[in-house]
PDB file of N, CA, C and O in Angstrom:
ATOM      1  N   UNK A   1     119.571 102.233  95.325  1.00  0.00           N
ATOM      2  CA  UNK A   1     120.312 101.844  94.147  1.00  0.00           C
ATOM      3  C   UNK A   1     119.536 100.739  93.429  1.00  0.00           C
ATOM      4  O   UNK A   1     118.874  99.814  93.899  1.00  0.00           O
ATOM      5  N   UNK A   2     119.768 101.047  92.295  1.00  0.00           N
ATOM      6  CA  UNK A   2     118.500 100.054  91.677  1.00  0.00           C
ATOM      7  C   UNK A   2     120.087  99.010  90.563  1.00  0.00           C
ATOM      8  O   UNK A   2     121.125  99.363  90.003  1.00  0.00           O
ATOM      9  N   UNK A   3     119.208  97.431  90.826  1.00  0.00           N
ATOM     10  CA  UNK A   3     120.199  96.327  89.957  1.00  0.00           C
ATOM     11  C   UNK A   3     119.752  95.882  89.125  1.00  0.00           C
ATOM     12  O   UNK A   3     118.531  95.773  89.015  1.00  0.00           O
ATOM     13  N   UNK A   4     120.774  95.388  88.074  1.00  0.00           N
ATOM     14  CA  UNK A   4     120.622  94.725  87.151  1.00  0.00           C
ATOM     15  C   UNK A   4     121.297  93.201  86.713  1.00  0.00           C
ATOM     16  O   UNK A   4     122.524  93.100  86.683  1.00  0.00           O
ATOM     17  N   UNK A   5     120.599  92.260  86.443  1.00  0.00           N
ATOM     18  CA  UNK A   5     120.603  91.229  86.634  1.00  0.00           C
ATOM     19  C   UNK A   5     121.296  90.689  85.417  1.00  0.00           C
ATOM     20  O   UNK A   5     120.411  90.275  84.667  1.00  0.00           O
ATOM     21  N   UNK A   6     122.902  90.443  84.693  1.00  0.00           N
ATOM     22  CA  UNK A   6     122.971  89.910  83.361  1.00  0.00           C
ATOM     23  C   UNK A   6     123.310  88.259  83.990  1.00  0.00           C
ATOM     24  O   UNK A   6     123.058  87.920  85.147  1.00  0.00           O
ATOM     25  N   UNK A   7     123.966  87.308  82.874  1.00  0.00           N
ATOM     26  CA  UNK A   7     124.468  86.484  82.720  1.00  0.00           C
ATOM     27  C   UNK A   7     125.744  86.118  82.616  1.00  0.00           C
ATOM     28  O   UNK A   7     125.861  86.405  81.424  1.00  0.00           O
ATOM     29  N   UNK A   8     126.706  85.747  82.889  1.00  0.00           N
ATOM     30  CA  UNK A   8     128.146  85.542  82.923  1.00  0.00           C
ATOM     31  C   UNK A   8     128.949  84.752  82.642  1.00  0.00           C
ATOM     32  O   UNK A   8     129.712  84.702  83.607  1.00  0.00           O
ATOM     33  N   UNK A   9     129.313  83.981  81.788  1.00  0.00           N
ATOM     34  CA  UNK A   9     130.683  82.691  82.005  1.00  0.00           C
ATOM     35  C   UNK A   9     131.951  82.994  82.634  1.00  0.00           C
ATOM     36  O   UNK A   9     132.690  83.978  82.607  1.00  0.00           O
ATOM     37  N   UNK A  10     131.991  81.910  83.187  1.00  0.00           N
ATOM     38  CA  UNK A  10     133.344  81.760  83.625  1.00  0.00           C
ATOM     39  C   UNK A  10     134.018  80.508  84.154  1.00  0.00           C
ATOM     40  O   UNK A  10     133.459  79.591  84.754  1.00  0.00           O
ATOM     41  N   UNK A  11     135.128  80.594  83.885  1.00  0.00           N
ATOM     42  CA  UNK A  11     135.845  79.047  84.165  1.00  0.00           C
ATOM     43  C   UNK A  11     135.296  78.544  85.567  1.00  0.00           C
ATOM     44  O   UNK A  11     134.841  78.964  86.631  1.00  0.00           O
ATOM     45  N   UNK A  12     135.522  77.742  85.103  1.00  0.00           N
ATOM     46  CA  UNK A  12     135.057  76.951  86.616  1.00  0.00           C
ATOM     47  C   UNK A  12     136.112  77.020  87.428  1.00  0.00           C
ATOM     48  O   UNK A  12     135.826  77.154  88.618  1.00  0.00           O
ATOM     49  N   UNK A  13     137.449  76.960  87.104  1.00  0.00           N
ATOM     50  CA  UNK A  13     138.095  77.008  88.519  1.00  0.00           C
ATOM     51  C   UNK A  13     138.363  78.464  88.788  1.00  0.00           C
ATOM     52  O   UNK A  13     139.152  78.765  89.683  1.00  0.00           O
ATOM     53  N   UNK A  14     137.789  79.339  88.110  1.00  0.00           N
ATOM     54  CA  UNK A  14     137.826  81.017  88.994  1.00  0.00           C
ATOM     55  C   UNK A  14     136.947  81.028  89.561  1.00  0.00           C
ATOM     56  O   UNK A  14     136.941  81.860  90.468  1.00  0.00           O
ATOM     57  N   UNK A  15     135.733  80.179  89.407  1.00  0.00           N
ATOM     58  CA  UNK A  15     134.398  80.579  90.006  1.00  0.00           C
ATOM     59  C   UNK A  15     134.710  79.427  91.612  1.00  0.00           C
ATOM     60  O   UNK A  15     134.348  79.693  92.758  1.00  0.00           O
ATOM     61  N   UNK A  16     135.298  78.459  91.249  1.00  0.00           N
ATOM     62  CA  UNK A  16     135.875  77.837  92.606  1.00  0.00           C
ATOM     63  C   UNK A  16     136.713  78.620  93.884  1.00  0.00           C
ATOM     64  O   UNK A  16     136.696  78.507  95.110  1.00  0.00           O
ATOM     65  N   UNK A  17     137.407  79.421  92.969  1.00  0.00           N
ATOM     66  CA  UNK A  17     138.186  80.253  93.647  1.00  0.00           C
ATOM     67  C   UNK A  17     137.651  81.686  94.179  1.00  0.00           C
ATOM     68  O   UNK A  17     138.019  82.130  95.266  1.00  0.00           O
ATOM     69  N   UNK A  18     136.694  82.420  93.272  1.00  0.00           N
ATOM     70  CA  UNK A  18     135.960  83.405  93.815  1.00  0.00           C
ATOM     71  C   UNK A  18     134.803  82.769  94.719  1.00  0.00           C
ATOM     72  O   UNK A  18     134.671  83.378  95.780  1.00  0.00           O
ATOM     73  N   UNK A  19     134.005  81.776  94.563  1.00  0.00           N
ATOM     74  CA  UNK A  19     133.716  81.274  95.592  1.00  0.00           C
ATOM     75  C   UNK A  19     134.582  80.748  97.130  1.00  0.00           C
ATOM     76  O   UNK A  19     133.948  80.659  98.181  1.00  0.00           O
ATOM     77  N   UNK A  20     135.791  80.492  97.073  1.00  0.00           N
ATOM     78  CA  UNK A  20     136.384  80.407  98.249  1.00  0.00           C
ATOM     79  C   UNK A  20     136.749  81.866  99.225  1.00  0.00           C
ATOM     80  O   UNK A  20     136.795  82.100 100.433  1.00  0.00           O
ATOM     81  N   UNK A  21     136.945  82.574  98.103  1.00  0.00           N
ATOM     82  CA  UNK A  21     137.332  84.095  98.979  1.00  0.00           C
ATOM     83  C   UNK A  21     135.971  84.644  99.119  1.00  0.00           C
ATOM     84  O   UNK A  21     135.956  85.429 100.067  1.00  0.00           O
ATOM     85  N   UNK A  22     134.649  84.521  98.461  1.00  0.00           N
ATOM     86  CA  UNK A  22     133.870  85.072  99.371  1.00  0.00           C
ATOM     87  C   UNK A  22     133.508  84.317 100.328  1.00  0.00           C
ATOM     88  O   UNK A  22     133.310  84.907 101.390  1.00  0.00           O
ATOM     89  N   UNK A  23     133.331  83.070 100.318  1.00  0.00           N
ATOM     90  CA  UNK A  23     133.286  82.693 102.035  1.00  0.00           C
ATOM     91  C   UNK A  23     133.961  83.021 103.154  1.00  0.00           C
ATOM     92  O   UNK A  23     133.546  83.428 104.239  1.00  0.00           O
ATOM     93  N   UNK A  24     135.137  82.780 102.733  1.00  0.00           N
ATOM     94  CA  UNK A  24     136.015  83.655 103.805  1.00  0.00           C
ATOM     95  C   UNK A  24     135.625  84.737 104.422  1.00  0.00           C
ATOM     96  O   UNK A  24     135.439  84.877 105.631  1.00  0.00           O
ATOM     97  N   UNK A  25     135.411  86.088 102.942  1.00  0.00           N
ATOM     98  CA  UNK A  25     134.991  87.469 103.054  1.00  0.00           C
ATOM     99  C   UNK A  25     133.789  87.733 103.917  1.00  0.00           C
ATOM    100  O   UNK A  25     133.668  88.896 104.301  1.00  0.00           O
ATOM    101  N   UNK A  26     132.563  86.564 104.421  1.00  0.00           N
ATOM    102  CA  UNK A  26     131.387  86.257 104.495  1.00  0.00           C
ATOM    103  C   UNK A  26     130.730  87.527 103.580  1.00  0.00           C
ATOM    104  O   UNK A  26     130.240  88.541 104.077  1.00  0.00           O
ATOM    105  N   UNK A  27     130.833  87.243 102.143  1.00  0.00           N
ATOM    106  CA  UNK A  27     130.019  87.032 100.979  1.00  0.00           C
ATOM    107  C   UNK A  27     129.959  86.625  99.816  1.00  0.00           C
ATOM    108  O   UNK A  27     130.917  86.126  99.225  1.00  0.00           O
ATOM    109  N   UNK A  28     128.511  86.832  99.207  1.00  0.00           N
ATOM    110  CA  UNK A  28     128.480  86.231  98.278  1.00  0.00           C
ATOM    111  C   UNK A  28     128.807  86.647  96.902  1.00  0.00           C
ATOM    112  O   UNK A  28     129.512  87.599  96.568  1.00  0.00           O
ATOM    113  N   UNK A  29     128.095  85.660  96.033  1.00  0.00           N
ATOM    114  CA  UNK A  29     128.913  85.876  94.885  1.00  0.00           C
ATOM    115  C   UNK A  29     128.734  87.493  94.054  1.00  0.00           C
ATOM    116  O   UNK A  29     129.368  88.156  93.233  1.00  0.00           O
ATOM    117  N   UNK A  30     127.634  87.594  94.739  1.00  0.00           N
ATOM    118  CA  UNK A  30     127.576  88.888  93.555  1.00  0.00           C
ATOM    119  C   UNK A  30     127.947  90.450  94.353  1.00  0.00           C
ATOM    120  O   UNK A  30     128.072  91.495  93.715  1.00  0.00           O
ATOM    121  N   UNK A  31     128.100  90.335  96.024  1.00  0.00           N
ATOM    122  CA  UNK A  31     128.897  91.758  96.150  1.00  0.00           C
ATOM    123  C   UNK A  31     130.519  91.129  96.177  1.00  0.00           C
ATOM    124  O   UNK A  31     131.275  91.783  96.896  1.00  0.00           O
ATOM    125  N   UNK A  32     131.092  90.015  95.521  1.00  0.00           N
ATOM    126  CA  UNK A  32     131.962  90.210  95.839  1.00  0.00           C
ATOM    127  C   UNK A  32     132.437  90.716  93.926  1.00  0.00           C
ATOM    128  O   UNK A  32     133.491  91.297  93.668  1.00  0.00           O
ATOM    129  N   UNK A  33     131.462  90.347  92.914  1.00  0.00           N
ATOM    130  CA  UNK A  33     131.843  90.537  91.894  1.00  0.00           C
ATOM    131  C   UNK A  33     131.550  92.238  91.846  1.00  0.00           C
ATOM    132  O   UNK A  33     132.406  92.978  91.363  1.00  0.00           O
ATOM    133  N   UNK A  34     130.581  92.647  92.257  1.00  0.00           N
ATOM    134  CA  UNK A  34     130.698  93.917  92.563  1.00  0.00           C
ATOM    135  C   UNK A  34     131.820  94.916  92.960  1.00  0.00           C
ATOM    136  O   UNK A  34     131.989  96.050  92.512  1.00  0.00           O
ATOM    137  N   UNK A  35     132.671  94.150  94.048  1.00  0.00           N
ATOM    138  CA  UNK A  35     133.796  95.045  94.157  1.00  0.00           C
ATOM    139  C   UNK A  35     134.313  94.392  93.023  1.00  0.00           C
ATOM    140  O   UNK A  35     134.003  95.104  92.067  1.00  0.00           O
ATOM    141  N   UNK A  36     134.802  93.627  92.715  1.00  0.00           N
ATOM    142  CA  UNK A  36     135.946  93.486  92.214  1.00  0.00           C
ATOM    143  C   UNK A  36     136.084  94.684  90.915  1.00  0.00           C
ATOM    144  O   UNK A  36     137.028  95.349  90.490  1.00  0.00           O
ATOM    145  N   UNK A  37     134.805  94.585  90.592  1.00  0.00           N
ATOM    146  CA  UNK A  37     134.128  95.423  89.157  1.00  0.00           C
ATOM    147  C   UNK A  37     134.312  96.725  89.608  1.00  0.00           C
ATOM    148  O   UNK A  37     134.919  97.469  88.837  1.00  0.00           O
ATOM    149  N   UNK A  38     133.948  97.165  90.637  1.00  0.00           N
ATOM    150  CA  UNK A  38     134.217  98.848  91.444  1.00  0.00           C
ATOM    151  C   UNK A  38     135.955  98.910  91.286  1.00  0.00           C
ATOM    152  O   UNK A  38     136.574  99.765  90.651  1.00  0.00           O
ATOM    153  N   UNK A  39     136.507  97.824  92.005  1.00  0.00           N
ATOM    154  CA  UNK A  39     138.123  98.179  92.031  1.00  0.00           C
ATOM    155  C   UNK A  39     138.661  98.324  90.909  1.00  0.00           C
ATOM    156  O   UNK A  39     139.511  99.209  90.802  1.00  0.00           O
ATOM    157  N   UNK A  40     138.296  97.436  89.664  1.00  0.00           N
ATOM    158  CA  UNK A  40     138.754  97.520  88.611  1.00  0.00           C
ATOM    159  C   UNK A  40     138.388  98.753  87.405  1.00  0.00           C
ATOM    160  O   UNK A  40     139.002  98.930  86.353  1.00  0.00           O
ATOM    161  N   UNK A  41     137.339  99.434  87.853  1.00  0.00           N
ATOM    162  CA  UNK A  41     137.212 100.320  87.193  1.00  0.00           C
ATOM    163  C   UNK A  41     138.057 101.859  88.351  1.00  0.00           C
ATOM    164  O   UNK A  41     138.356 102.891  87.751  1.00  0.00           O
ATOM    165  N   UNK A  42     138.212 101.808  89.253  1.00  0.00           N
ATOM    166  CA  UNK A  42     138.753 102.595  90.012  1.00  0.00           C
ATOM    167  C   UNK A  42     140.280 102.613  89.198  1.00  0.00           C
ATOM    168  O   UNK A  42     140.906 103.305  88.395  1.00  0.00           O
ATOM    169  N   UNK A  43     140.370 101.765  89.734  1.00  0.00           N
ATOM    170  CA  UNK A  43     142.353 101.348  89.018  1.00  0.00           C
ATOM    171  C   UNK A  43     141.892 101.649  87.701  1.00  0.00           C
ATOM    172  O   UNK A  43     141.812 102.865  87.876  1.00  0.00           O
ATOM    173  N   UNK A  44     141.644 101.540  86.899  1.00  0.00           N
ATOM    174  CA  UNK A  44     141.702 101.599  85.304  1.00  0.00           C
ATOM    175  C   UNK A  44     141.612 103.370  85.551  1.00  0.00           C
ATOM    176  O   UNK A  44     142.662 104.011  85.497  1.00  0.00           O
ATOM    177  N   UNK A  45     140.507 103.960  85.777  1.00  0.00           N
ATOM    178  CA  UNK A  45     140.753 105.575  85.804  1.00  0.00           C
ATOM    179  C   UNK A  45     141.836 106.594  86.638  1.00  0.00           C
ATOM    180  O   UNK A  45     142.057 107.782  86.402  1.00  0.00           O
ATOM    181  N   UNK A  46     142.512 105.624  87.825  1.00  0.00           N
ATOM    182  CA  UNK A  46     143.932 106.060  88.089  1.00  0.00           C
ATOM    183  C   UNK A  46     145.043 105.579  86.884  1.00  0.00           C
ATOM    184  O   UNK A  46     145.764 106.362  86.266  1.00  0.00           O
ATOM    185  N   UNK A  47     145.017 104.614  86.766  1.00  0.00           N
ATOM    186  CA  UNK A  47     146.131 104.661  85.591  1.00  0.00           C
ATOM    187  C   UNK A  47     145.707 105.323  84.355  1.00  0.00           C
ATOM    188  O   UNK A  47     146.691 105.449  83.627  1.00  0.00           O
ATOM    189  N   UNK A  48     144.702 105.772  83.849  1.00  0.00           N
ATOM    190  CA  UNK A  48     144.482 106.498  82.690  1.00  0.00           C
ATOM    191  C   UNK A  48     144.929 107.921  83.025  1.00  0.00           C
ATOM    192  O   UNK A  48     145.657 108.619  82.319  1.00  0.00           O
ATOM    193  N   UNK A  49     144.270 108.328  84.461  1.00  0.00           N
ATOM    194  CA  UNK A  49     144.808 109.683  84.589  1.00  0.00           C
ATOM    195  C   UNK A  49     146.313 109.989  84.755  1.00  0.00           C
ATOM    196  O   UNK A  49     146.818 111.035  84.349  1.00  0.00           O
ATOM    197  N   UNK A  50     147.181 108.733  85.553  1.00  0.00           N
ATOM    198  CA  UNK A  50     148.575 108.709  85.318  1.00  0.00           C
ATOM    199  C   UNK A  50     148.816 108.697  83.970  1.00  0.00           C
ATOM    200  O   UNK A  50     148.900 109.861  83.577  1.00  0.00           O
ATOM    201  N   UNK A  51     149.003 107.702  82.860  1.00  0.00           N
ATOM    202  CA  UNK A  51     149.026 108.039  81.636  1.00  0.00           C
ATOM    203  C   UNK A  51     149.336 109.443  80.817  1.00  0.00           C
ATOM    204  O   UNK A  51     150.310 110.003  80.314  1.00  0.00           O
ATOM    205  N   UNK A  52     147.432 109.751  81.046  1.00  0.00           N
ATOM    206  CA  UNK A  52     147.432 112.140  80.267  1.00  0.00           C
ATOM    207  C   UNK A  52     148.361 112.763  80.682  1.00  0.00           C
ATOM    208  O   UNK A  52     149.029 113.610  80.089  1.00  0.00           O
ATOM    209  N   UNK A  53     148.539 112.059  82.596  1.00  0.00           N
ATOM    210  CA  UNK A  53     149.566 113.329  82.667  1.00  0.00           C
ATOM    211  C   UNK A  53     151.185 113.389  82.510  1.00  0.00           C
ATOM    212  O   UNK A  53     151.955 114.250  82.938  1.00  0.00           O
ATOM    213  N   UNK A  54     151.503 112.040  81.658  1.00  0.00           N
ATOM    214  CA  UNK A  54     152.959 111.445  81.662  1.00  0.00           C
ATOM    215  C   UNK A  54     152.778 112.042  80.100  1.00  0.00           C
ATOM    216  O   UNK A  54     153.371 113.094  79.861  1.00  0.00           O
ATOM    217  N   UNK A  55     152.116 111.524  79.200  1.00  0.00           N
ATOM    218  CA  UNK A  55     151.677 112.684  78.407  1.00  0.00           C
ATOM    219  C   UNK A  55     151.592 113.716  78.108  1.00  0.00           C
ATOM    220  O   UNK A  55     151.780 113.938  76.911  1.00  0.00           O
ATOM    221  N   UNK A  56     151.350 114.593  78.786  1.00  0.00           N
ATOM    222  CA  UNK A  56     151.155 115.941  78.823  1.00  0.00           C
ATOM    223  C   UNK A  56     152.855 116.508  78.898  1.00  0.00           C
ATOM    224  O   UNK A  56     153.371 117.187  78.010  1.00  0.00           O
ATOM    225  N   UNK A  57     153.575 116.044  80.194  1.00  0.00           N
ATOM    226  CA  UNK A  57     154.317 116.333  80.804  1.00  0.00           C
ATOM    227  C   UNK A  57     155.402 115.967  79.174  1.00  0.00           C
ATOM    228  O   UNK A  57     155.805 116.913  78.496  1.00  0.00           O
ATOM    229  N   UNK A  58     155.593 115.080  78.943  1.00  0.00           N
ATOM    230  CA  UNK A  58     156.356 114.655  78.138  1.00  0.00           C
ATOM    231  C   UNK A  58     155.976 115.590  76.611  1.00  0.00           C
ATOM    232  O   UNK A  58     156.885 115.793  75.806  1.00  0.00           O
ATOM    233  N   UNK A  59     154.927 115.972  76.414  1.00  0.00           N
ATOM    234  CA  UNK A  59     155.122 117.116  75.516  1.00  0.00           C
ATOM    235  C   UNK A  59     155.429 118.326  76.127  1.00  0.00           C
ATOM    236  O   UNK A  59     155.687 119.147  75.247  1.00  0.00           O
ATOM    237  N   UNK A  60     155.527 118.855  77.362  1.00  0.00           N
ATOM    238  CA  UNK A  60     156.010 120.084  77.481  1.00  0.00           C
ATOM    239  C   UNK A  60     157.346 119.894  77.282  1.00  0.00           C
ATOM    240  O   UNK A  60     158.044 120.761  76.756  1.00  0.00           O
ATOM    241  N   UNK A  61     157.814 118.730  77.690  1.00  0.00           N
ATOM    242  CA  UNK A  61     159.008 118.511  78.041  1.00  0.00           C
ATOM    243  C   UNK A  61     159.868 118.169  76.453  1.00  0.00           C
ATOM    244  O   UNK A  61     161.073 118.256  76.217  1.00  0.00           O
ATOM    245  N   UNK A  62     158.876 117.813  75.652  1.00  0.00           N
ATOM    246  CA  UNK A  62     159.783 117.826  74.187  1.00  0.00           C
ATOM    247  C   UNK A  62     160.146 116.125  74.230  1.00  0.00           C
ATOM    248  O   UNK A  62     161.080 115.782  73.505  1.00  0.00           O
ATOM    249  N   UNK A  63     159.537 115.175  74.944  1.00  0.00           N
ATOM    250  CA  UNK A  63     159.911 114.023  74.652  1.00  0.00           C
ATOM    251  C   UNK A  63     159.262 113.464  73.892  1.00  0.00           C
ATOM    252  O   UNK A  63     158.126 113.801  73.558  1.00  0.00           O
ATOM    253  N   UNK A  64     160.030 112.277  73.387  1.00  0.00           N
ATOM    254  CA  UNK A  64     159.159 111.923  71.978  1.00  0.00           C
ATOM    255  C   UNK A  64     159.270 110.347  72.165  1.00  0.00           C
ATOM    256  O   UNK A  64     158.581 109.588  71.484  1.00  0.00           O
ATOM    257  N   UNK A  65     160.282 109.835  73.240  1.00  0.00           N
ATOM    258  CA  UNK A  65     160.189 108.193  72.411  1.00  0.00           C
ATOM    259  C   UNK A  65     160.352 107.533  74.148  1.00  0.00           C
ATOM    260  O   UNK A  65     161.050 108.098  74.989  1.00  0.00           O
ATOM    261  N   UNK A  66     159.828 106.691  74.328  1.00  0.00           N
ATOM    262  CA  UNK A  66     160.650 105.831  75.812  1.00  0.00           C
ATOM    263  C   UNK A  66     162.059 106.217  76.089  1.00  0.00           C
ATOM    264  O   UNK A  66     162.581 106.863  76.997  1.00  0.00           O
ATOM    265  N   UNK A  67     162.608 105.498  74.802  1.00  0.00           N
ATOM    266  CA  UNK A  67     164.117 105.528  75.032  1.00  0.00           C
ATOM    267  C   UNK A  67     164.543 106.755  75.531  1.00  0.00           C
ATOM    268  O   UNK A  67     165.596 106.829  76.163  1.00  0.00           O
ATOM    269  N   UNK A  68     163.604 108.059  75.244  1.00  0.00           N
ATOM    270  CA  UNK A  68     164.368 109.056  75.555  1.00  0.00           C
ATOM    271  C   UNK A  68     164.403 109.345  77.080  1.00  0.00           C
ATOM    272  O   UNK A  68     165.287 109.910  77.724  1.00  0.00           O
ATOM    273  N   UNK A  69     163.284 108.844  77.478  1.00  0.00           N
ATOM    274  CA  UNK A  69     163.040 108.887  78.721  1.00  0.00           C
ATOM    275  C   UNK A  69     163.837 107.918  80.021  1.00  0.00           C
ATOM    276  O   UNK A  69     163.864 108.148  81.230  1.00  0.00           O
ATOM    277  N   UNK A  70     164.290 107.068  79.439  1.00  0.00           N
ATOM    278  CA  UNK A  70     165.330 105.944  79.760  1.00  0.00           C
ATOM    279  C   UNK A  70     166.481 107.214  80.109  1.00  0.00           C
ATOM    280  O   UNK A  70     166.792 107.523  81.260  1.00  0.00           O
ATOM    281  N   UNK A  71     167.048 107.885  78.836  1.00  0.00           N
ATOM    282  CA  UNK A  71     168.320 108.237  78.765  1.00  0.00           C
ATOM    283  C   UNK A  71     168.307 109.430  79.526  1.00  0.00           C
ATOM    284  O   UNK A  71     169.423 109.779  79.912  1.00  0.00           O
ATOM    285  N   UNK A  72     167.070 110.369  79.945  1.00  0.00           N
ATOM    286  CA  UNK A  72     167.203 111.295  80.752  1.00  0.00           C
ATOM    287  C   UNK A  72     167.013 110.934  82.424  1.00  0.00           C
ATOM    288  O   UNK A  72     167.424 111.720  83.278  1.00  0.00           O
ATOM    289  N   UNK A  73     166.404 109.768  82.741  1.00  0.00           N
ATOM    290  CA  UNK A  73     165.947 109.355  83.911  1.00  0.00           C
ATOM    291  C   UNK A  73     167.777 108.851  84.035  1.00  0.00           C
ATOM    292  O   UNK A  73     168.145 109.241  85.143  1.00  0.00           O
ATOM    293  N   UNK A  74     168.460 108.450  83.612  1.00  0.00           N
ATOM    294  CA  UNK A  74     169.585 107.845  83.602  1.00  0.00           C
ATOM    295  C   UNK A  74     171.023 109.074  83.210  1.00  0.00           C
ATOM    296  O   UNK A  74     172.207 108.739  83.207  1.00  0.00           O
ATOM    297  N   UNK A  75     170.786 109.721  83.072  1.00  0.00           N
ATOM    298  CA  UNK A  75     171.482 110.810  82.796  1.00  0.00           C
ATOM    299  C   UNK A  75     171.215 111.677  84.503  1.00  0.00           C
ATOM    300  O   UNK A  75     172.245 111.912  85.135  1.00  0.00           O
ATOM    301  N   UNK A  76     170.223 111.984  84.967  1.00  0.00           N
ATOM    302  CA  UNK A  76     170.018 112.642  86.118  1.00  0.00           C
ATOM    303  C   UNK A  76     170.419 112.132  87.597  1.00  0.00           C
ATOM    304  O   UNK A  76     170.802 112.810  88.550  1.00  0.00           O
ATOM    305  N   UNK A  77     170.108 109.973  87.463  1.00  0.00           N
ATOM    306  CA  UNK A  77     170.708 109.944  88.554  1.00  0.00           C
ATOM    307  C   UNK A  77     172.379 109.934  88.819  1.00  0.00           C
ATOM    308  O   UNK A  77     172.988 110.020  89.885  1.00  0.00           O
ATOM    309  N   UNK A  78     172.946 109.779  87.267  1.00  0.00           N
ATOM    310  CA  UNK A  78     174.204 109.732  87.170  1.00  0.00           C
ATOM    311  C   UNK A  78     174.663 111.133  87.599  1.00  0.00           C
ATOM    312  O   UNK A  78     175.701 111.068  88.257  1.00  0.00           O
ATOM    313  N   UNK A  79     174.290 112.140  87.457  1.00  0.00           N
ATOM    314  CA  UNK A  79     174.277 113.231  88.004  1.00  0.00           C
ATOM    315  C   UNK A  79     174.132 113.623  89.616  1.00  0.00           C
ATOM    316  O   UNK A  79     174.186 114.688  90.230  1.00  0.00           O
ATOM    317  N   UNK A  80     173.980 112.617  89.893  1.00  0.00           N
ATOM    318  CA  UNK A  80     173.268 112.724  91.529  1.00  0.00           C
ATOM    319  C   UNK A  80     174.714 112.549  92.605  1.00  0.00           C
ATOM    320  O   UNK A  80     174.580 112.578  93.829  1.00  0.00           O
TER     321      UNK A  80
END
């Protein structure tokens, strides 16, 4: 795997604090910014794919607004 080296700011007391959890972690600063950057792009493409398919679903389904979705999620357990 080949790296690339940028530049970064950041507050000083996150960098206090990401410095405390990678010691703990025993590492350093840059595989721990690494995951964090892996997790956060992981999570961002699960919730996007949740999203399309609440989307999707909600046009088969003919929904059009939150609220409506409120009133059928609430209509069904009243039904229960």
């Amino acid at each position: 795997m080949t790296y690339q080296t940028f530049n970064i700011s950041l507050p000083k007391d996150l960098i206090t604090t990401m410095d405390e959890v990678a010691k703990r972690e025993y590492r350093n600063r840059s595989e721990l910014i690494r995951e964090a950057v892996r997790v956060y792009l992981a999570d961002t493409s699960a919730w996007n794919a949740l999203f399309a398919y609440g989307k999707k679903q909600a046009k088969r389904l003919k929904i059009d607004s939150e609220d409506e979705v409120t009133a059928r999620v609430h209509a069904y357990r009243k039904g229960k």
